[in-house]
C-alpha positions in Angstrom: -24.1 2.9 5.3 -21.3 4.8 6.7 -21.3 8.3 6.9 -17.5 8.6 9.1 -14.7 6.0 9.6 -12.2 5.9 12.9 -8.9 5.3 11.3 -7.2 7.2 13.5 -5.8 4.5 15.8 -4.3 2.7 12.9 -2.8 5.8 11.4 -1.4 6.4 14.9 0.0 2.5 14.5 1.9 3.3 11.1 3.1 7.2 11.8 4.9 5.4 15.5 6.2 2.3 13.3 7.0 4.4 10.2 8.5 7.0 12.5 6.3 9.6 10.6 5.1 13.2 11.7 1.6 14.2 11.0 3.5 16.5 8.3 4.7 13.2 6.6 1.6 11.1 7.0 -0.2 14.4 5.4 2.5 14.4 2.7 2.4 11.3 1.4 -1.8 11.4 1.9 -2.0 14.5 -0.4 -3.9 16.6 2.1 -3.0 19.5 4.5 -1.7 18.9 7.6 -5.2 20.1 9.4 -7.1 17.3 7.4 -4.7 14.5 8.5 -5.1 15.9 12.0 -8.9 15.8 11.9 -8.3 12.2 10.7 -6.3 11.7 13.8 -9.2 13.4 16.3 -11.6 10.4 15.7 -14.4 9.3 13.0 -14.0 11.6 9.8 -14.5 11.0 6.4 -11.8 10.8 4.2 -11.2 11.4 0.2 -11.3 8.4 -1.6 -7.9 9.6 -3.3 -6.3 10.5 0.5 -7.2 7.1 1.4 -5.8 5.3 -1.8 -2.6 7.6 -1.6 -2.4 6.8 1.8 -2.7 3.1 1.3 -0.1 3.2 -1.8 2.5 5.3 0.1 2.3 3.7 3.3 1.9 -0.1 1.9 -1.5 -0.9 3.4 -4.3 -2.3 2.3 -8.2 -0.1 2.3 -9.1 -2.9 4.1 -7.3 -2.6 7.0 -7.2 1.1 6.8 -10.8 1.6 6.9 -11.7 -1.5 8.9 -9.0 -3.3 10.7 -9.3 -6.7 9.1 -7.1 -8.2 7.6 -5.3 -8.2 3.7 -6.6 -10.0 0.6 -3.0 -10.8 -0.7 -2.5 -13.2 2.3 -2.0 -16.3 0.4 0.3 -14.3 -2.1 2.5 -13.6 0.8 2.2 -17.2 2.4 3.4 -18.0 -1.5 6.2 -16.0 -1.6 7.7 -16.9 2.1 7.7 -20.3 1.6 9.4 -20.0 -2.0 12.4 -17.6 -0.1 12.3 -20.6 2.4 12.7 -22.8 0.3 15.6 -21.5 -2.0 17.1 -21.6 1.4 17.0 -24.8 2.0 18.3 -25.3 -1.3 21.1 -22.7 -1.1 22.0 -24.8 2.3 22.3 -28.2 0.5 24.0 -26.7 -2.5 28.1 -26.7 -2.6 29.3 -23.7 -1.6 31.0 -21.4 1.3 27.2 -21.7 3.0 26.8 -25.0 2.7 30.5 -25.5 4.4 30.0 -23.5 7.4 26.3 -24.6 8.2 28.1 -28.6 8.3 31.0 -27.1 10.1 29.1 -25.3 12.7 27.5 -27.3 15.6 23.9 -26.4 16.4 23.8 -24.3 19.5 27.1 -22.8 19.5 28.3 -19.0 19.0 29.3 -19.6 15.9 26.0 -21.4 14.2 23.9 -19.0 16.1 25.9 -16.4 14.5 25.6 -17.7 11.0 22.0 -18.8 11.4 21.5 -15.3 12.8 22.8 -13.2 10.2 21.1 -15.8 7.1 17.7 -15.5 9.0 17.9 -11.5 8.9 19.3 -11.5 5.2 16.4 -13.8 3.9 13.6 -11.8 6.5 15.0 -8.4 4.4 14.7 -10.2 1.4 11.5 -11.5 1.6 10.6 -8.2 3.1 11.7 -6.0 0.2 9.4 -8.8 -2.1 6.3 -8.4 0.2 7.1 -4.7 -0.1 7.0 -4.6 -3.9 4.5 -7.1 -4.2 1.8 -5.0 -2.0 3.1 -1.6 -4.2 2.3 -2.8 -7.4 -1.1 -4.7 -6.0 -2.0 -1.1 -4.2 -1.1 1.3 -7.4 -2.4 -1.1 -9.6 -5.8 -1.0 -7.4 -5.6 2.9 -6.7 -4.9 3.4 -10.2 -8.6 3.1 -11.1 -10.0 5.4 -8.1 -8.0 7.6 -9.2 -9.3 7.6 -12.8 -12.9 7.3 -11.4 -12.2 10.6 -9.0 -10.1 12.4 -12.4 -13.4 11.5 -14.8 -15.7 12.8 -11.8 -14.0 16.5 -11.9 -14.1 16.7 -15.0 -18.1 15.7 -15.3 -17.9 18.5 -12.4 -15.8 21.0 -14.2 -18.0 20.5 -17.3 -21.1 21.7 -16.0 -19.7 24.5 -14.1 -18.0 25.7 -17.2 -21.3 26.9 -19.1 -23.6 29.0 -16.8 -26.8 28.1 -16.2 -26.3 24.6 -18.8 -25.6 22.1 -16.8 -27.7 19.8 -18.6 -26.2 20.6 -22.1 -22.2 20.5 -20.5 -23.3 17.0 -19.3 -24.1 16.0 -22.9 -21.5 17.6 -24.6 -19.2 15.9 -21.6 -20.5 12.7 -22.1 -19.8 12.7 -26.3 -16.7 13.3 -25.6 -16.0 11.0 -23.7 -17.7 8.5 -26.4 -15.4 10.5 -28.9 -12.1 9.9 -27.1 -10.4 6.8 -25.7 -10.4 6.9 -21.6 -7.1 5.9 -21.1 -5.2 9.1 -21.9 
């Protein structure tokens, strides 16, 4: 079981590719500045809710957060690059201004490289803004319920704070309420 997680070399990874302070990284995280820097010093252990919001914000998966391997939406992603590949092709065979200039241009010249050049970086940024999305809804629909997990949890905690000395009977009365009303408020 663990008891403290080391993602600090990861979080590292995304604040130098995001270009993110630890001000940022605490930001989007929902926790103080201090907190993300004790994340930072080495093992800690992290909120279930910093991590998820960490995760959604940043467009990670827990998985690699927490452990390094690798994403479970591989195959989605292997799916989606092969279909923008593949209106590609079909955009290239199609009649049209790209169509003419990729006949017209000779492979290997200034000119195709050019061409091929700027399509390969338009598709890579469309593909990327799809992955992007794609992982944002998977992560916020996935967060979603820790988030309504950690929500139900304070308020079990709030409940039996709220009558001294009753935890017991704040538990009960928490519990019928819950049986009373419908959980997705």
């Amino acid at each position: 079981m663990f008891k403290e997680l080391d993602i600090s070399d990861r979080l590292r990874m995304l604040m130098t590719h995001e270009k993110m302070t630890v001000a940022d990284v605490a930001a989007a995280a929902g926790v103080s500045k201090s907190a993300m820097e004790k994340y930072l010093a080495g093992p800690s252990s992290p909120r279930a809710i910093a991590i998820a919001s960490l995760c959604t914000s940043l467009g990670v998966s827990v998985e690699w957060l927490l452990f390094g391997e690798g994403d479970d939406d591989r195959l989605k992603n292997r799916d989606l690059a092969t279909r923008v590949v593949f209106q590609l092709l079909q955009d290239l065979k199609s009649p049209g201004p790209m169509r003419d200039q990729f006949e017209q241009s000779e492979p290997g010249s200034p000119e195709f490289n050019a061409f091929a050049f700027s399509l390969a970086t338009e598709r890579a940024e469309e593909l990327g803004g799809k992955l992007g999305d794609s992982r944002q809804r998977a992560l916020r629909a996935a967060t979603a319920g820790l988030k309504d997990a950690a929500k139900l949890h304070q308020e079990k905690l709030d409940a039996q704070q709220a009558v001294p000395g009753g935890g017991k009977d704040a538990l009960r009365r928490f519990r019928n309420q819950l049986r009373r009303s419908p959980r997705d408020k």
